[in-house]
GUDOMAR-266948 format. One record per residue (C-alpha): residue number from 1; residue in three letters; z, x, y negated. Coordinates in Angstrom, 3 decimals. Each point is the difference from the previous one (the first is absolute). Layout:
% residues N
   num   residu         up       east      north
   NUM      Ala          Z          X          Y
...
***
This chain:
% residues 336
   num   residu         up       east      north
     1      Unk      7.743    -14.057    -21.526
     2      Unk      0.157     -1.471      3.971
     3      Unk     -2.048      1.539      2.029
     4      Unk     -1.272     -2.834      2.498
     5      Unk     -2.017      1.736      2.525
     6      Unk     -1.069      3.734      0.642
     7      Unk     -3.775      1.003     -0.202
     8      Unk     -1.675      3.289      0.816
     9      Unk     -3.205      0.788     -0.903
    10      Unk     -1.674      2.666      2.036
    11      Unk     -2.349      2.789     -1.083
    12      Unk     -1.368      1.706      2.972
    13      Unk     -0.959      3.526     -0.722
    14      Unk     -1.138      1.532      3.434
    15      Unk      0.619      3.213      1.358
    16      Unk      0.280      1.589     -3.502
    17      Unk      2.473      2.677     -0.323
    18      Unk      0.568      0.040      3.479
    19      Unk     -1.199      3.421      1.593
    20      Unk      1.440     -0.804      3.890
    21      Unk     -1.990     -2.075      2.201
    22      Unk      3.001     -1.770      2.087
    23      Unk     -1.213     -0.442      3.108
    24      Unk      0.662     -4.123     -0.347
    25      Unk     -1.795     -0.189     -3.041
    26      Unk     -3.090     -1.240     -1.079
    27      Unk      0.498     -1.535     -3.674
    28      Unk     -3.398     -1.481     -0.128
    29      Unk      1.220     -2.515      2.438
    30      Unk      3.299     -0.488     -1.828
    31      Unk     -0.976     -0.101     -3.424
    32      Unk     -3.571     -1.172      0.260
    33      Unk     -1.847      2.459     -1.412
    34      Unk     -0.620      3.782     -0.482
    35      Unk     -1.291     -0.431     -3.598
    36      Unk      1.494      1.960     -3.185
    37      Unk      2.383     -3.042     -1.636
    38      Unk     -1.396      0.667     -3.736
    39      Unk      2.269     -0.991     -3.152
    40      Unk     -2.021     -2.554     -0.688
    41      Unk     -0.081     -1.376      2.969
    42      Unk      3.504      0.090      0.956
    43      Unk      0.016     -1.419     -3.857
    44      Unk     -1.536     -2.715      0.783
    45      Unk      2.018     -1.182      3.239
    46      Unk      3.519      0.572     -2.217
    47      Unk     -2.210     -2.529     -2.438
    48      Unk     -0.905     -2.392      2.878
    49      Unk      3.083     -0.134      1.665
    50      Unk      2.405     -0.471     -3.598
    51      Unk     -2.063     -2.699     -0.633
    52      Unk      1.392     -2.023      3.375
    53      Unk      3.303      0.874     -0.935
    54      Unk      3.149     -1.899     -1.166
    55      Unk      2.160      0.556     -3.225
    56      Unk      3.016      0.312      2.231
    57      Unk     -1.559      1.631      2.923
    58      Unk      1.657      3.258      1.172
    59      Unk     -3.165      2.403      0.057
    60      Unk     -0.646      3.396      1.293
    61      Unk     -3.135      2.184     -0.157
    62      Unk     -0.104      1.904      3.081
    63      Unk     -2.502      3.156      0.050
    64      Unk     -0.100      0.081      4.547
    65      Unk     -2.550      1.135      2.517
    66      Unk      0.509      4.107     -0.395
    67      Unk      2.214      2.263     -1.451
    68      Unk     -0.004     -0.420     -3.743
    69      Unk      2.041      3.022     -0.834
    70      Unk     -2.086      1.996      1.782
    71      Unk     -3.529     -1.008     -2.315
    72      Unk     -0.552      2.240     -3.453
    73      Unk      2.595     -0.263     -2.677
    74      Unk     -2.080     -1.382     -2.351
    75      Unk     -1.352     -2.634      2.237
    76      Unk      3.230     -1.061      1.220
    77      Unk      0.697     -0.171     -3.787
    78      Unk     -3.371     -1.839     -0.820
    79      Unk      1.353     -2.581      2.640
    80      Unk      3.384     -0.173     -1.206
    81      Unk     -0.800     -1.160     -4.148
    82      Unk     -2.364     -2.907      1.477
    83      Unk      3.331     -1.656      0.932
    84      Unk      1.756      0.737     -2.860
    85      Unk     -1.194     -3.020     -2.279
    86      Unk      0.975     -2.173      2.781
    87      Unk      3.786      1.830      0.217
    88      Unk      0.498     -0.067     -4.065
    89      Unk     -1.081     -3.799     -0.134
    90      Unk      2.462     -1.166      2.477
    91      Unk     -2.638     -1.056      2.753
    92      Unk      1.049      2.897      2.404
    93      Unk      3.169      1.034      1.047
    94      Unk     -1.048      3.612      1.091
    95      Unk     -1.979      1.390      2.031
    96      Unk      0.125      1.213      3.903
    97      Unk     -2.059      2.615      1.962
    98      Unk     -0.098      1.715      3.362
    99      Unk     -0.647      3.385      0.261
   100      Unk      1.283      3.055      2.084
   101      Unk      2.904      1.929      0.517
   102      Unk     -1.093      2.885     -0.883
   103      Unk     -1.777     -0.654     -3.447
   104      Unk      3.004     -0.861     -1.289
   105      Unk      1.393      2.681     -3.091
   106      Unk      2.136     -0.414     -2.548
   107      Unk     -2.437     -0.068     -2.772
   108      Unk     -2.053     -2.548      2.127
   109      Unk      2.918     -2.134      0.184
   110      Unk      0.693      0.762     -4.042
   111      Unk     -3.605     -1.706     -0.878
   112      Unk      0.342     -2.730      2.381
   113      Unk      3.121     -0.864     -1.567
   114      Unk     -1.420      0.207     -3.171
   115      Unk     -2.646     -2.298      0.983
   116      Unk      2.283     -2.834      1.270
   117      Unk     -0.612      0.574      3.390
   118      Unk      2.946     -1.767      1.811
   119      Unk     -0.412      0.520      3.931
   120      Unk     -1.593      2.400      2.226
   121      Unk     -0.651     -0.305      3.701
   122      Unk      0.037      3.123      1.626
   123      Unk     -2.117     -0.340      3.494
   124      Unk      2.619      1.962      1.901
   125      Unk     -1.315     -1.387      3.963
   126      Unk      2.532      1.943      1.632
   127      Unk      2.917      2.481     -0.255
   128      Unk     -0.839      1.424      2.888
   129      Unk     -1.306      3.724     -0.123
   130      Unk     -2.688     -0.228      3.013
   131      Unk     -1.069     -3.780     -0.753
   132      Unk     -0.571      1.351     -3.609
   133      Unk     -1.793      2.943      1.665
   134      Unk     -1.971     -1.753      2.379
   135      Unk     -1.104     -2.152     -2.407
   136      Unk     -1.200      2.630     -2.314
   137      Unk      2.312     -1.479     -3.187
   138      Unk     -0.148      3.105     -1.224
   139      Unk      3.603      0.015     -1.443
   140      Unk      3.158      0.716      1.325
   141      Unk      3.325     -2.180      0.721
   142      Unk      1.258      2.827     -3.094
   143      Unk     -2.486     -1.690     -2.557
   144      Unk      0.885     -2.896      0.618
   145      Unk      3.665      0.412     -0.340
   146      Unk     -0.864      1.759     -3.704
   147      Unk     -2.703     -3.137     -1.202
   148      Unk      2.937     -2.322      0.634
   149      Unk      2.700      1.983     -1.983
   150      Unk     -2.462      0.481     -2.480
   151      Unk     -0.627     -3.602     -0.751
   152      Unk      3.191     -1.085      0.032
   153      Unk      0.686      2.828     -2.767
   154      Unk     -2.702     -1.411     -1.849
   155      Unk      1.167     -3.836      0.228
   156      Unk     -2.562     -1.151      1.592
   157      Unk      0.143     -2.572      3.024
   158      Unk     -0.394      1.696      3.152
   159      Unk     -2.181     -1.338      2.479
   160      Unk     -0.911      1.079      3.756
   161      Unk     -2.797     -0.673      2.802
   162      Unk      0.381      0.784      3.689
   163      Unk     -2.329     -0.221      2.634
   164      Unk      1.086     -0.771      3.642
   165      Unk     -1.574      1.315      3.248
   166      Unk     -2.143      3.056     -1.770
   167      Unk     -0.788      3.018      2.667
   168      Unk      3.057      1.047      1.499
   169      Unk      2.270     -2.803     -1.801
   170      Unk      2.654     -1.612      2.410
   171      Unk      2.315     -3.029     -0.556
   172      Unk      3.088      2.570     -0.364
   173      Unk     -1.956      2.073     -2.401
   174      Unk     -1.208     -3.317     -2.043
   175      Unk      3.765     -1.021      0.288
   176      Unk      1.149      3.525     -1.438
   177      Unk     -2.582      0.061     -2.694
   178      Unk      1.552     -3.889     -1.443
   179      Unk      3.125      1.717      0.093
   180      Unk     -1.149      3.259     -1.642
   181      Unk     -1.885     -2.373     -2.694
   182      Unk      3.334     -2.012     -0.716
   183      Unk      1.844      3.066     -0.826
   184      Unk     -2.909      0.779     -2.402
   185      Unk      1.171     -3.351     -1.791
   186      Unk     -3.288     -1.340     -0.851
   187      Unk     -0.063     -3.330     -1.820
   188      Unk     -2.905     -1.571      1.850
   189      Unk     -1.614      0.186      3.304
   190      Unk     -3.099     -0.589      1.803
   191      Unk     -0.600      0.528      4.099
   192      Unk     -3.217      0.035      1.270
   193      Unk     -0.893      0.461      4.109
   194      Unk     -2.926      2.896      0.287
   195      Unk     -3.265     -2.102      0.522
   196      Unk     -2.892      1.951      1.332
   197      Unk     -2.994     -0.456     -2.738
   198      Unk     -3.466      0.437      0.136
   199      Unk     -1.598      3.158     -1.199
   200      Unk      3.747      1.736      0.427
   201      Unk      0.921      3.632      1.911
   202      Unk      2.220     -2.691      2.088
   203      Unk     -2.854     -2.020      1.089
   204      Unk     -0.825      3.159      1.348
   205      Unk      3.152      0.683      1.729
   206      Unk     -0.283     -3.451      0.852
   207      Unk     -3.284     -0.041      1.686
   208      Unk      0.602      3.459      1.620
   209      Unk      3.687     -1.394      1.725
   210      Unk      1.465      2.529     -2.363
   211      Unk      1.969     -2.507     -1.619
   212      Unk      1.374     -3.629      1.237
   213      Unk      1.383     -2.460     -3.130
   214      Unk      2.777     -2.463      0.545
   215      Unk     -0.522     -3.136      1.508
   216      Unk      0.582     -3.063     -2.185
   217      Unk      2.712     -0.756      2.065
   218      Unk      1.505      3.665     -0.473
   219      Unk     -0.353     -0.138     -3.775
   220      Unk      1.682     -3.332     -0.121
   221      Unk      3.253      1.718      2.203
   222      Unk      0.274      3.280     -2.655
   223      Unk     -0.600     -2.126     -3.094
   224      Unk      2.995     -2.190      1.964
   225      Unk      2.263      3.150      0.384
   226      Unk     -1.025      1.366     -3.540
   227      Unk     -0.037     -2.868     -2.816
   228      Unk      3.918     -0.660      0.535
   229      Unk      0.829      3.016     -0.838
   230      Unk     -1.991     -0.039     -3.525
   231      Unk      1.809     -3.486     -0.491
   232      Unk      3.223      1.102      0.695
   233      Unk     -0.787      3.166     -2.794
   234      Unk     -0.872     -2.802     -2.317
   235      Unk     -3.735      1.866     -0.008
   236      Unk     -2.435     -2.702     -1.542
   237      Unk     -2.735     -0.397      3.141
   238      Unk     -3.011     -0.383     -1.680
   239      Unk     -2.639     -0.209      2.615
   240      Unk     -0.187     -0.182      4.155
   241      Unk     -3.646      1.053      0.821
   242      Unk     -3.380      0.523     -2.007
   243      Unk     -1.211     -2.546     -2.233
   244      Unk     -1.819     -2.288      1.469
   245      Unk     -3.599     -0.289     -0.964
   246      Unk     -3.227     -0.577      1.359
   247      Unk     -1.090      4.106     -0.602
   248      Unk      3.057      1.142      1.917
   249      Unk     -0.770     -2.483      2.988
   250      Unk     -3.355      0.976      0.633
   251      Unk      0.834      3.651     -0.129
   252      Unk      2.755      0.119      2.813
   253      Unk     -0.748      1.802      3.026
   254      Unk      3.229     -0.515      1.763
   255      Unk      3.872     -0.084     -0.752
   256      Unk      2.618     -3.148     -0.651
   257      Unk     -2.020     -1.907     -2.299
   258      Unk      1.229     -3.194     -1.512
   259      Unk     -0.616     -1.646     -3.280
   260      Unk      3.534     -1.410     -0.092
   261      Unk      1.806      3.060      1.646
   262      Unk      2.771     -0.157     -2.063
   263      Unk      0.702     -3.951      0.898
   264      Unk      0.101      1.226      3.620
   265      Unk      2.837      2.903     -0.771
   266      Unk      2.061     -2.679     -1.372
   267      Unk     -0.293     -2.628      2.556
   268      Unk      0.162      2.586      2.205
   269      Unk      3.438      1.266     -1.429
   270      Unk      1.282     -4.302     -0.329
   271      Unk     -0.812     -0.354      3.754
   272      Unk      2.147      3.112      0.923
   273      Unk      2.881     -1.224     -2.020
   274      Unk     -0.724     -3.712      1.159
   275      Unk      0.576      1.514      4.349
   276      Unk      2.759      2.192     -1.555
   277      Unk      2.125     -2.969     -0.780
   278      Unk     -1.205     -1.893      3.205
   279      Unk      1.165      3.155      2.187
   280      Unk      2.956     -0.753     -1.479
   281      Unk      0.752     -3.462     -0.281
   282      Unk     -2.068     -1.706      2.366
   283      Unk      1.566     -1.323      3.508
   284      Unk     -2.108     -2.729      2.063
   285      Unk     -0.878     -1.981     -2.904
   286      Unk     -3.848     -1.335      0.463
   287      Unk     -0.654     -1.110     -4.027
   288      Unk      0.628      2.307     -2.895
   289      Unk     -0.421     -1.210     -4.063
   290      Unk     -1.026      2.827     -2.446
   291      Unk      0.610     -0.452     -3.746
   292      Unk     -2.484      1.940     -2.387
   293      Unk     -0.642     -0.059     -3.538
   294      Unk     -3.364     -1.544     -0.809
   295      Unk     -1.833      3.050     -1.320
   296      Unk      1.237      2.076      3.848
   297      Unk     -1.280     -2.726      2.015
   298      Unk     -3.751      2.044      0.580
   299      Unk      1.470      3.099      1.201
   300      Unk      2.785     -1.714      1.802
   301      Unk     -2.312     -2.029      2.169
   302      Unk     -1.937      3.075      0.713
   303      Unk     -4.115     -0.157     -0.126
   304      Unk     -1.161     -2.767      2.512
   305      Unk      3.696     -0.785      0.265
   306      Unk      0.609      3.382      2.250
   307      Unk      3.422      0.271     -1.151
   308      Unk      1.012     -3.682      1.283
   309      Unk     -2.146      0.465      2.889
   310      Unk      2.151      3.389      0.799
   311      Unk      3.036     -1.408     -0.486
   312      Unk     -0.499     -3.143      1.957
   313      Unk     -1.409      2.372      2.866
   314      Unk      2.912      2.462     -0.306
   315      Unk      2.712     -2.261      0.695
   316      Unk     -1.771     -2.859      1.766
   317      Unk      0.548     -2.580     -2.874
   318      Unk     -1.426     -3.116     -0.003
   319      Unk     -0.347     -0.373     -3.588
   320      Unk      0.483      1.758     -3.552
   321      Unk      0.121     -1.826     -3.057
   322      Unk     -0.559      1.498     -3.228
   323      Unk      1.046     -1.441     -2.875
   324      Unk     -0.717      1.148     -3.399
   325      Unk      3.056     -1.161     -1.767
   326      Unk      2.136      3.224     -0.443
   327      Unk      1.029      0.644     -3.791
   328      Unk      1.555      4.073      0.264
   329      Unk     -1.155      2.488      2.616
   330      Unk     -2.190      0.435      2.322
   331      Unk      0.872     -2.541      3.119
   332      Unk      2.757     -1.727      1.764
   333      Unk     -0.039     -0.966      3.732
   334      Unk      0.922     -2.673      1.257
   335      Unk      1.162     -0.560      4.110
   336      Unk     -0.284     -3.606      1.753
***
């Protein structure tokens, strides 16, 4: 059967099975709610959300929001054969979790593969002892390094989630943890940059001048540095940046913010490329053309045009057309 288009439907379980309180985290912003998800509950959103579902719809269930390796056995179990009608009738296609390094075993990995359970995202943040220190993980770089063998023993998708700008994180540590998470060979990806959240130990840190988050600006320029180098691994990017949502929003206290954050990474990286080739190719000429494919054009142009703008600024142009007409890759300049 063809898949047509990939669907993951999210059950939130909060802060269960997760004994650390990360200094970043406060899950009742992220997930909503503090509440116990109960079977029948969580039954009923699996029943809610199947029934908006296509026959040829590519669907995950995806048990996020805490670490769900960490939560009883026989919970974690309970959870697990709610999605198993779903799996045996051809409506899901597995299922995918996030949990934490170390809760990973081999006989936890032995029932979730008996379960179906077809990806986990490990939140990793950082391999970085001190950032992983300062931010009271409560794991070392060492169980992290045994999760990941662990799951790829098991056959299970591997998926990591780093954090940039925690206490004591710099751009050459972030750039030495993508590094240290490529050699790890994960399948999947997802980068977030630290925000500081209400009702967090970084809010006080924050408030206290203990702690300073990145800029939006400085976010944008490691997320610039980073990304290639997960592209060039052939690392699936999953996510730039916290979903957005109107919870989240209302519960930042400071730190690069954006509810398309991703979208200005990658117009961020085009524009680079974009004065790369203009270093290099440009003379006295005052009009430049730029060929994109239709579906590039948004992060080409930049929000509010700020890529053109910068360009046209840069090297004193007095015009840049874009034209959306480009069938393979990503643009082609043109000099006049």
């Amino acid at each position: 059967m063809r898949r047509t288009r990939h669907i993951n439907i999210p059950i939130f379980i909060p802060h269960m099975g997760c004994p650390h309180a990360c200094v970043f985290c406060n899950q009742k912003k992220i997930s909503g709610t503090l509440s116990f998800q109960s079977p029948m509950r969580v039954k009923k959103i699996l029943e809610e959300s199947f029934s908006t579902t296509g026959e040829n719809d590519d669907v995950e269930i995806a048990f996020f929001g805490g670490s769900f390796t960490g939560i009883p056995e026989h919970e974690m179990i309970t959870y697990l054969e709610l999605a198993q009608p779903y799996l045996k009738a051809g409506k899901a296609s597995g299922i995918r979790l996030s949990t934490r390094p170390d809760t990973i075993t081999p006989h936890i990995l032995k029932i979730l593969k008996s379960y179906g359970v077809t990806a986990i995202e490990l939140g990793v943040q950082s391999l970085d002892p001190e950032v992983l220190l300062q931010s009271q993980r409560g794991h070392s770089v060492e169980d992290v390094i045994s999760a990941c063998s662990l799951i790829h023993q098991s056959g299970i998708k591997l998926g990591i989630q780093t954090m940039l700008g925690l206490p004591d994180d710099t751009y050459e540590k972030a750039l030495k943890t993508a590094k240290d998470v490529i050699k790890l060979k994960p399948h999947m990806i997802r980068i977030y940059p630290a925000l500081v959240l209400k009702s967090t130990l970084l809010e006080e840190y924050y408030l206290t001048g203990q702690y300073t988050p990145l800029s939006l600006e400085e976010a944008i320029e490691w997320c610039t540095g980073i990304l290639p180098l997960y592209r060039e691994a052939k690392i699936k990017v999953l996510r730039m940046g916290l979903q957005d949502s109107d919870t989240l929003e209302s519960s930042v206290v400071a730190g690069p913010y954006h509810p398309a954050f991703g979208e200005l990474v990658e117009s961020r990286i085009l524009y680079k490329r974009i004065t790369k080739w203009l270093d290099m190719h440009l003379n006295n000429q005052k009009r430049i053309i730029i060929r994109t494919r239709p579906r590039l054009l948004s992060k080409l142009v930049g929000q509010k045009r700020t890529n053109i703008k910068g360009i046209k600024e840069k090297y004193q142009l007095h015009d840049v057309v874009v034209k959306t007409d480009l069938e393979d890759g990503e643009f082609v300049i043109e000099v006049e």
